[in-house]
C-alpha positions as CSV (number, residue, x, y, z in Angstrom):
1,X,99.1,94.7,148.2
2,X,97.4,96.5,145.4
3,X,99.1,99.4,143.6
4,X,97.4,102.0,145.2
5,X,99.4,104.9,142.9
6,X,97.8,103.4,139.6
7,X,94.6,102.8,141.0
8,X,94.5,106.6,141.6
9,X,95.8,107.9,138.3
10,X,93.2,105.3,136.9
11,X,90.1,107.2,138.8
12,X,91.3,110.3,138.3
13,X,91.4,109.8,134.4
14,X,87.8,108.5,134.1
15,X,86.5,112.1,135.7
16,X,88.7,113.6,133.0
17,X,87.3,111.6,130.8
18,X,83.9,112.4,131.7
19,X,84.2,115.7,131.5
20,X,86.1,116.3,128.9
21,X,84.1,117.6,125.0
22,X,84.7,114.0,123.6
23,X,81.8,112.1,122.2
24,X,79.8,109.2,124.0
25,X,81.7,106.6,121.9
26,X,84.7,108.5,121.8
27,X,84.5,108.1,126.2
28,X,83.2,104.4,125.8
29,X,86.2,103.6,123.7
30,X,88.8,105.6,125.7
31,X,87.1,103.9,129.2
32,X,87.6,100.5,127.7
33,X,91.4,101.5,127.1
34,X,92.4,102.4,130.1
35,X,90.9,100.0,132.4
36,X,92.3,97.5,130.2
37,X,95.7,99.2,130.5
38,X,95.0,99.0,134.4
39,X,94.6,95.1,133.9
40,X,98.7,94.9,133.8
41,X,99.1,96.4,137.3
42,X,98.3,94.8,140.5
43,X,95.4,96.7,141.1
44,X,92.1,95.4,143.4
45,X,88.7,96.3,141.0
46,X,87.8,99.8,141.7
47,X,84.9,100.3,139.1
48,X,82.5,100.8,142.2
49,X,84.6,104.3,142.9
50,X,83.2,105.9,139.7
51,X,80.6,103.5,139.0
52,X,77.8,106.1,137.6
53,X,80.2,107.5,135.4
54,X,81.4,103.7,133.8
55,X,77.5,102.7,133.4
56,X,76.7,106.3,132.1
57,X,78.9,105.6,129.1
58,X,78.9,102.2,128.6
59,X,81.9,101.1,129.8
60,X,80.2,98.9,132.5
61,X,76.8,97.3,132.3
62,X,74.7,95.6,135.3
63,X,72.3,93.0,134.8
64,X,69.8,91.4,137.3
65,X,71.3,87.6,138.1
66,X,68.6,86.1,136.2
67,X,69.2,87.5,133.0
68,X,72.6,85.6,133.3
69,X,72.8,83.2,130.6
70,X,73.8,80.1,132.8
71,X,71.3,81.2,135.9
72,X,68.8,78.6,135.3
73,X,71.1,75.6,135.4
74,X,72.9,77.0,138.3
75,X,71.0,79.1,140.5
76,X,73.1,77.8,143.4
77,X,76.5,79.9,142.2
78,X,74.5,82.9,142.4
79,X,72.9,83.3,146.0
80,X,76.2,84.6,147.4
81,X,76.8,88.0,146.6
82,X,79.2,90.4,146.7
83,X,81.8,87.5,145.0
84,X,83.0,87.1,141.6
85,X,81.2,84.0,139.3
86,X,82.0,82.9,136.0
87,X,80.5,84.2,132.7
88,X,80.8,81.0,130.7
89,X,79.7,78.0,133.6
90,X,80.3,76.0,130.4
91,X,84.1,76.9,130.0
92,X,86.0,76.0,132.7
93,X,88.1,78.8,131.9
94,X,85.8,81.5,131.9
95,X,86.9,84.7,133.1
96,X,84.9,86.5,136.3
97,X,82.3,88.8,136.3
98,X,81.3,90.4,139.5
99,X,77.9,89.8,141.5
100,X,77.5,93.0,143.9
101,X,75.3,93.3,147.2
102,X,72.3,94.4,145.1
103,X,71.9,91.5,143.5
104,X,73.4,92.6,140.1
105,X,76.0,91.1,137.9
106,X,78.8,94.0,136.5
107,X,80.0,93.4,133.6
108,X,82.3,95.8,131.2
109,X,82.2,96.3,127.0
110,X,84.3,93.7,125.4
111,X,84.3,90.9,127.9
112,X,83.3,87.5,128.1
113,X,79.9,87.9,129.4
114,X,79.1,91.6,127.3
115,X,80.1,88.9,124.0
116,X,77.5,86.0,124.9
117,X,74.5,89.1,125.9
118,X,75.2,91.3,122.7
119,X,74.8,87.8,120.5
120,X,71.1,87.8,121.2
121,X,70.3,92.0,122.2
122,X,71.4,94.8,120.8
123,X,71.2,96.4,124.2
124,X,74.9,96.3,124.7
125,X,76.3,98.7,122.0
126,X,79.0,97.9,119.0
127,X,82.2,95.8,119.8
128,X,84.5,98.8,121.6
129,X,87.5,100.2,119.3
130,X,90.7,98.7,120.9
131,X,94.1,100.8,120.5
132,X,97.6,100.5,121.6
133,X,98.9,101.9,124.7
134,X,100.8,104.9,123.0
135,X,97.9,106.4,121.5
136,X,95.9,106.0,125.2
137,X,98.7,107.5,126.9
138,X,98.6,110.3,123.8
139,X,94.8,110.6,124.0
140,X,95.0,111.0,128.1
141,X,98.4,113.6,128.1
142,X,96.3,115.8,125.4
143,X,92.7,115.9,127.7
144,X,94.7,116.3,130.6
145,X,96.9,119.5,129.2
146,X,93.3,120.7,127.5
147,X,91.9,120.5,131.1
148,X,95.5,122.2,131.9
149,X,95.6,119.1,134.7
150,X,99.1,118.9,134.9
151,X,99.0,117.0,137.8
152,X,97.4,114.3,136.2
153,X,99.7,115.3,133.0
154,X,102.6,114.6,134.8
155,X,101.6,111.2,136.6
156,X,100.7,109.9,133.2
157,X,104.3,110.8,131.7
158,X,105.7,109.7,134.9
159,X,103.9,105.9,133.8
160,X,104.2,105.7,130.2
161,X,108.4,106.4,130.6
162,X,108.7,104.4,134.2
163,X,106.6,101.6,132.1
164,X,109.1,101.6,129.0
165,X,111.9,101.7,131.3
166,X,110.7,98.4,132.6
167,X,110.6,96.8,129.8
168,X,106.8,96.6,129.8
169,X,106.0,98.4,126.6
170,X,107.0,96.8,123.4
171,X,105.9,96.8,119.4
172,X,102.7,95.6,120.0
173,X,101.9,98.8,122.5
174,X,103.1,101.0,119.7
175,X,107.0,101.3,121.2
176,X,109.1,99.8,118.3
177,X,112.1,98.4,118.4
178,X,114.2,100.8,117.1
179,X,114.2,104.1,117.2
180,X,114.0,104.6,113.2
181,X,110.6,103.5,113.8
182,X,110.1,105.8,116.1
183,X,110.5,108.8,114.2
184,X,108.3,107.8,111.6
185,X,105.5,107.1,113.8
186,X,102.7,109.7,114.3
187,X,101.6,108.9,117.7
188,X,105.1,108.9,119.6
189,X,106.0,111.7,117.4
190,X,103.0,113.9,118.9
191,X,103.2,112.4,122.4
192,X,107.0,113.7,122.6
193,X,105.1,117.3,121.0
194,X,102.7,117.5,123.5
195,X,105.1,117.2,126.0
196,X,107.7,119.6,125.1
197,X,104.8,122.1,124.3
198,X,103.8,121.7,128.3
199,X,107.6,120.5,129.6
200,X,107.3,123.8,131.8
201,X,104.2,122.6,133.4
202,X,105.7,119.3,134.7
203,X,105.3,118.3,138.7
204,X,108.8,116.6,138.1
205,X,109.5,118.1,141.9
206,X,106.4,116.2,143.1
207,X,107.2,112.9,141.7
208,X,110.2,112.7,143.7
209,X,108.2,111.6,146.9
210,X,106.4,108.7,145.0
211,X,107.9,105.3,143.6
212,X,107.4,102.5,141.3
213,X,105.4,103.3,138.0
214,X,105.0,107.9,139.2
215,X,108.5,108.4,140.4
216,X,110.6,110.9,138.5
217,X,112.5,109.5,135.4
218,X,116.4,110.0,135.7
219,X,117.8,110.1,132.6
220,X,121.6,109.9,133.4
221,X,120.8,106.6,135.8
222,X,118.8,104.9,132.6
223,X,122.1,105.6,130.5
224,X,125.0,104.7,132.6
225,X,124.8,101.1,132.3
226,X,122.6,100.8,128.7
227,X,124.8,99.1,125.8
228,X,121.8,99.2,122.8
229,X,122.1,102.4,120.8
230,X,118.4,102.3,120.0
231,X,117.4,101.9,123.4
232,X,119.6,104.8,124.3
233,X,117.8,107.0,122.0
234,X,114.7,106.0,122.7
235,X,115.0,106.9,126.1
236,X,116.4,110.1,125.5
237,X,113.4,110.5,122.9
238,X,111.3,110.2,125.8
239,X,113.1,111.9,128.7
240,X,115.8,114.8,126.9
241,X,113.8,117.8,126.0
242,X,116.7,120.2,125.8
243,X,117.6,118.1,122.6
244,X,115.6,118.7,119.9
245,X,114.3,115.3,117.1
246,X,116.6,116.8,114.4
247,X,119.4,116.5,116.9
248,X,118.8,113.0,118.1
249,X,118.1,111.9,115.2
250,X,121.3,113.2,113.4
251,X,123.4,111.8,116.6
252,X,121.9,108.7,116.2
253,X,122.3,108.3,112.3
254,X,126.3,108.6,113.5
255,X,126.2,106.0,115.8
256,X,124.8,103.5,114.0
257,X,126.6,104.4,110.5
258,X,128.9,101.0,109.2
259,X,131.8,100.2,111.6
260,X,134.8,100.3,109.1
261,X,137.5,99.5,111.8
262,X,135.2,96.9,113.6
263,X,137.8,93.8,113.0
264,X,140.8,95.6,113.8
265,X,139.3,96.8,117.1
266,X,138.0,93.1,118.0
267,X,141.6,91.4,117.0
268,X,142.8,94.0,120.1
269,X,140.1,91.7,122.2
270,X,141.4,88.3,120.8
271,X,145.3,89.2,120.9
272,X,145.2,91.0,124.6
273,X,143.1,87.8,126.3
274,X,145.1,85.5,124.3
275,X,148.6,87.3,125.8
276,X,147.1,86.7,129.2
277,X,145.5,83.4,128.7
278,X,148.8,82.1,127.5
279,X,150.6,82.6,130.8
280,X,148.4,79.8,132.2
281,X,148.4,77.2,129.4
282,X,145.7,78.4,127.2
283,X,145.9,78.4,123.7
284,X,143.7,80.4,120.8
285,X,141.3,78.1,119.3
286,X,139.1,79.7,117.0
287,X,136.3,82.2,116.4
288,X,132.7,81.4,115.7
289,X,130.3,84.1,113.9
290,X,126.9,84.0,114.6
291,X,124.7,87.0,115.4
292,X,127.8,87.3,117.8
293,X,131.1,87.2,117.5
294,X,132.5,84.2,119.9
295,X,136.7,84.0,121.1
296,X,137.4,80.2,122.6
297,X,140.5,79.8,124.5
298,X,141.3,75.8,125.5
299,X,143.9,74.1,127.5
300,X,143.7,70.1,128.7
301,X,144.4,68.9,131.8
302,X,145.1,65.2,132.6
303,X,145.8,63.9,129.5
304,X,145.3,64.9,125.9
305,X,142.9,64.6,123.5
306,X,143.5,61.2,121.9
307,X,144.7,59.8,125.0
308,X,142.5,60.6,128.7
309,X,140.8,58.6,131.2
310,X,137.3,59.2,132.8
311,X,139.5,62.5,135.1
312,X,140.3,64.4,131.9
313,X,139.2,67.8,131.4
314,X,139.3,70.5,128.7
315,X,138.8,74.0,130.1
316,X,137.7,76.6,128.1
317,X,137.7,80.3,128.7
318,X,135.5,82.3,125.6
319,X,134.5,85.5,125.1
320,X,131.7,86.8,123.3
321,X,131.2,90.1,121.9
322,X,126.9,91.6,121.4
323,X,127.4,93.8,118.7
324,X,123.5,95.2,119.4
325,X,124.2,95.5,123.0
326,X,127.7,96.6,122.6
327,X,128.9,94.2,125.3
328,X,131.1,91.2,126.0
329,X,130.4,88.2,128.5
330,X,133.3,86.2,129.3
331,X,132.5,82.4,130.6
332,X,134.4,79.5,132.1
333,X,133.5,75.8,130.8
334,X,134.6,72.5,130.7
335,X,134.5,68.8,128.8
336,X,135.0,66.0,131.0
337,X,136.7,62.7,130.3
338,X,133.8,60.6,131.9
339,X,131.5,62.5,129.9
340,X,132.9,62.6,126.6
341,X,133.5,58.4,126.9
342,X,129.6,58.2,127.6
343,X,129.1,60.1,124.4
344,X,131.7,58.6,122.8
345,X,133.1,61.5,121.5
346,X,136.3,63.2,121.6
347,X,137.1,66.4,122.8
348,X,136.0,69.8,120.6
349,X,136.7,73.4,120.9
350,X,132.6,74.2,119.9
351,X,130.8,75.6,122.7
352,X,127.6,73.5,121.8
353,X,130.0,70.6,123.0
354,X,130.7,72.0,126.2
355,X,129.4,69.6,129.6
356,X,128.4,73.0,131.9
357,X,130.0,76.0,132.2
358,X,129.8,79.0,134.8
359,X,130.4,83.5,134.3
360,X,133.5,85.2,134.8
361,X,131.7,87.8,136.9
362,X,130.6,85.0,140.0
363,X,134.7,84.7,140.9
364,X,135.7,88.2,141.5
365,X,135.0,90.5,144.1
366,X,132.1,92.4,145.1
367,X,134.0,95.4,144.8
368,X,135.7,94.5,141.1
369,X,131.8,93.7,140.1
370,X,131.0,97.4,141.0
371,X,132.9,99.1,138.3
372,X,131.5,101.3,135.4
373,X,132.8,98.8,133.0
374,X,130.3,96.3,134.0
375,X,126.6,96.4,133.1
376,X,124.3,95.2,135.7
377,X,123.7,91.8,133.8
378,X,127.8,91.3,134.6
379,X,128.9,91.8,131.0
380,X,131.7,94.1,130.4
381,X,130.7,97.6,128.0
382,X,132.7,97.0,124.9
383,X,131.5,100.2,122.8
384,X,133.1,99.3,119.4
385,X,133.0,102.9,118.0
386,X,135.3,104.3,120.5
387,X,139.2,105.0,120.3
388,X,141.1,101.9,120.4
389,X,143.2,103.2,123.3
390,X,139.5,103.4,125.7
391,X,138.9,99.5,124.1
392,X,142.1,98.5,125.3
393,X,141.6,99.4,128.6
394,X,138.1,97.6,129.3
395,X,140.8,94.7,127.2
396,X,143.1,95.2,130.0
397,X,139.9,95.8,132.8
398,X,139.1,92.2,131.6
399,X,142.2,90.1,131.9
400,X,142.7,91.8,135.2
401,X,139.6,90.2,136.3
402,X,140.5,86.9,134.7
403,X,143.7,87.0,136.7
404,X,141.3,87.6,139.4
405,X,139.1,84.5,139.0
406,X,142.2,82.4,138.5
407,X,141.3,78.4,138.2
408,X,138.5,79.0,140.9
409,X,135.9,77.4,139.0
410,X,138.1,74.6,136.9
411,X,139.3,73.5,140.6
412,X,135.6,73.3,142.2
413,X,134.8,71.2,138.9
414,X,137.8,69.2,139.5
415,X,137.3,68.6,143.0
416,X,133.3,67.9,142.6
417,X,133.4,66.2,139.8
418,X,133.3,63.0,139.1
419,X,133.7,61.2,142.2
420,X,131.8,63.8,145.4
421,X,129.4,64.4,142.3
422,X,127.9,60.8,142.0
423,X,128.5,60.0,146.3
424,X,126.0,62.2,146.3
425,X,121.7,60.9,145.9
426,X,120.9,61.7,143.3
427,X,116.9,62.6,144.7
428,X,118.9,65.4,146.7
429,X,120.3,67.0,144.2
430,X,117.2,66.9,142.0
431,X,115.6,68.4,145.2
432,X,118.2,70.9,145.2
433,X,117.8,72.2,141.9
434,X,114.0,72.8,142.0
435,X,113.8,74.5,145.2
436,X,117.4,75.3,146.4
437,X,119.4,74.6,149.0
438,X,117.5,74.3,152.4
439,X,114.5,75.5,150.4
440,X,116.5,78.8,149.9
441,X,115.8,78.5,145.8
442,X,119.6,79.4,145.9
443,X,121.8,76.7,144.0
444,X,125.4,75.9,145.3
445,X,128.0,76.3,143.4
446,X,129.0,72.1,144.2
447,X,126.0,71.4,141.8
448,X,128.1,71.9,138.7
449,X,125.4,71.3,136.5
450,X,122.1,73.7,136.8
451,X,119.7,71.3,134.1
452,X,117.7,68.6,135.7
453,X,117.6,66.4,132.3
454,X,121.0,65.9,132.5
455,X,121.8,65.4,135.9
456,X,119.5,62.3,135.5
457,X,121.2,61.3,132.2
458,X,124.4,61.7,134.6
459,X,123.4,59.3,137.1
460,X,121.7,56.7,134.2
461,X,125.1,56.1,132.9
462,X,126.9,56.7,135.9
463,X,124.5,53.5,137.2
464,X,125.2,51.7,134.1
465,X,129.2,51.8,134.5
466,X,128.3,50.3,138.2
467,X,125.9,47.5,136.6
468,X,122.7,48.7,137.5
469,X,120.0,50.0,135.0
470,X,117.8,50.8,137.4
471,X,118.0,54.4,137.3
472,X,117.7,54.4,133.3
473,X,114.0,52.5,133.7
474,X,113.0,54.9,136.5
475,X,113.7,58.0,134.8
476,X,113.7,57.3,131.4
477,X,111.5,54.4,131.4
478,X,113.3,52.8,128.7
479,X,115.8,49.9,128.3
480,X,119.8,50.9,128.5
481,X,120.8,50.7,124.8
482,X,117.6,52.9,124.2
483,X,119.1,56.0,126.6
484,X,119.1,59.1,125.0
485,X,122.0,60.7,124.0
486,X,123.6,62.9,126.7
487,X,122.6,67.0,125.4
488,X,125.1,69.0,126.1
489,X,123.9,72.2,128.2
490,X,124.9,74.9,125.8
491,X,123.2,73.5,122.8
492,X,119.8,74.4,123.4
493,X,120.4,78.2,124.9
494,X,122.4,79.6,122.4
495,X,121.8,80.5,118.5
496,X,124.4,78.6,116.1
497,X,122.4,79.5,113.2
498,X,124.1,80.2,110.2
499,X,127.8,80.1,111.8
500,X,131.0,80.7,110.2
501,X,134.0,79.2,112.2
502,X,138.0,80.4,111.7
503,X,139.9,78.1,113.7
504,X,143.6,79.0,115.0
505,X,146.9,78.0,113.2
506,X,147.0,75.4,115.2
507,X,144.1,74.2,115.9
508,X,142.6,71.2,113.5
């Protein structure tokens, strides 16, 4: 279903447009803009409701199906109209231009068929001046206050701060990363102007009846559960207009001034989960430094780690603090015994080493998951500038929840895995992890390991401990002493650039 709410604002801006004191190539260029900007919305093709108006000002051009370059070679592709054909028959990847009921092909400035026509006339115009997506939402908020269409001027705030919100506007549409940019840059500078200069004249009331992209902006709901101090300001650049630039920006300059207490304040995270770990048999084992800051807590189970069998396991419990997002995830994970013999390896406290692993957040309750002190991607807030004493209670927020979790996931690995693991076929599983469960896409928790390459480097060496190699030529077509080695899960998903490991007293 086509979004009916864009294709209106869309409309209603090429009348403005029209009538506004711009130049012909000023409209051309603007036209081009916005029904490109309409191209990222699900949106049928609507040029046919202001037709005259697109043709008028070059925009859109129509051309007899003859005078397409490929007619003559395939007349047969054009005798049905009212269909879309391609405007390169010679590229199978062509994009569509449109063949109407009158027998003429609609083409707009800028396309693939407007490139091949103006290449041998110059009946097509110059090459239409492209711009980012702030300065078209700048360019339409001014003509629309000019016009003092503040309907219009509203529904066209309402997009540009629903579509930031979604995470749909980025550097390349003129919405920099971080919000020093943005107070160096003209265009946001005046949007925000314009804005405030009309903020009395906003419909807000009106939006409140509409949803997706022209709903009303809530400010408070965009903040509760944000962790990035530039995206916090940014959205209050485009949604607080009580607060003036001088203000936001002198709040901001606070915020993200040097941390001088940073290490004593994450030692409270390391020291209160170690006191709690410690009560089940985990032990410290060291801290990596990366972009982020990782805790690893260890203990071994069924033997140690110069002495297990293929039932060994090391479980881990490590916590990782964002210092951009200002957030912690805490994870479970394990090495297995069978596992580490197939690598032959020994057991490590690195979480690149680690055989699969599983979030804190999926074994407590729906009703723990609901607190404040959770952000909707399951990490817990860890704001590092606050008082120690509010740190220590999202420290103690956490271990409650560990206590929470208990060994849930170590026991499901333990009682899947080795043994119902490799009783099951192996085809089923594979099954399972492309399209789910009973075609659900949903993945049981029994399928401890969520990457299809190693599953199948699983059950290769599983096959090869029974004698049979069959497996290894089927999925890895190659002989068994040419089988890859077995890649751990974590390796490839998180960034160990430049580390710097401290390991534990007692840890070697």
């Amino acid at each position: 279903m086509s979004m009916g709410e864009i294709e209106g604002i869309v409309e209603d801006s090429t009348y403005l447009i029209a009538e506004s004191n711009l130049s012909k190539k000023e409209k051309r260029d603007l036209l081009v803009n916005l029904y490109h900007f309409n191209k990222r919305f699900d949106t049928s093709y609507t040029h046919f409701r202001c037709i005259d108006i697109l043709l008028e000002y070059g925009h859109t051009y129509k051309i007899p199906v003859e005078h397409h370059p490929d007619y003559a070679n395939n007349k047969e592709a054009f005798k049905e109209k009212d269909r879309w054909v391609a405007a390169d028959f010679t590229n199978e990847k062509s994009t569509k231009v449109f063949l109407a009921d009158d027998g003429y092909l609609y083409f707009d400035a800028g396309d693939a068929l407007w490139n091949r026509l103006s290449k041998i006339s110059n009946d097509y115009g110059d090459s239409p001046k492209r711009y980012k997506v702030s300065q078209l939402i700048l360019q339409l908020l001014t003509l629309s206050a000019q016009k003092e269409n503040y309907q219009l001027f509203t529904e066209w705030y309402a997009v540009a701060a629903n579509s930031f919100i979604e995470y749909e506007l980025d550097t390349e549409d003129g919405y920099p990363d971080t919000f020093k940019e943005w107070l160096t840059d003209d265009i946001l500078i005046n949007t925000r102007s314009i804005i405030e200069q009309n903020k009395d004249h906003l419909l807000l009331n009106k939006l409140k009846n509409y949803h997706n992209y022209l709903k009303r902006p809530n400010l408070r709901e965009e903040l509760e559960f944000l962790d990035s101090v530039d995206r916090k300001y940014q959205l209050k650049f485009l949604l607080d207009f009580k607060t003036s630039i001088e203000k936001l920006q002198k709040s901001y300059k606070k915020e993200t001034a040097p941390i001088t207490d940073k290490e004593e304040k994450l030692k409270l995270l390391q020291e209160g989960i170690s006191a709690n770990l410690s009560k089940r048999g985990f032990h410290y084992g060291c801290r990596i430094e990366t972009d982020r800051i990782y805790y690893v807590w260890y203990r071994d189970k069924n033997g140690t780690p110069n002495n297990f069998d293929d039932y060994y396991f090391r479980h881990f419990i490590y916590a990782c603090y964002d210092p951009k997002e200002q957030n912690i995830s805490v994870d479970f994970a394990i090495q297995s015994g069978i596992i580490l013999r197939w690598q032959k390896a020994k057991p490590s406290m690195h979480p690149s080493k680690f055989h699969t692993e599983d979030s804190l957040i999926k074994y407590v309750s729906s009703e723990t998951e609901k607190s404040r002190k959770i952000n909707w991607l399951g990490n817990f807030h860890f704001k590092i500038r606050q008082q120690s004493n509010s740190l220590k209670k999202t420290i103690a927020f956490i271990t409650e929840c560990l206590d929470e979790a208990g060994d849930a996931y170590f026991d499901l690995v333990a009682k899947e895995f080795p043994d119902k693991f490799f009783n099951r076929k192996l085809d089923d599983i594979l099954h399972i992890l492309e399209y789910g469960e009973g075609e659900t896409m949903q993945i049981p928790d029994y399928i401890i390991f969520n990457f299809i390459s190693v599953v199948k480097q699983l059950f290769a060496f599983h096959a090869l401990d029974q004698g049979d190699d069959s497996l290894v030529k089927k999925y890895f077509d190659k002989t068994p002493d040419a089988l890859p080695v077995i890649k751990t899960t974590l390796n490839a998903v998180k960034n160990w650039d430049n580390e710097k490991i401290t390991l534990a007293n007692n840890v070697s």
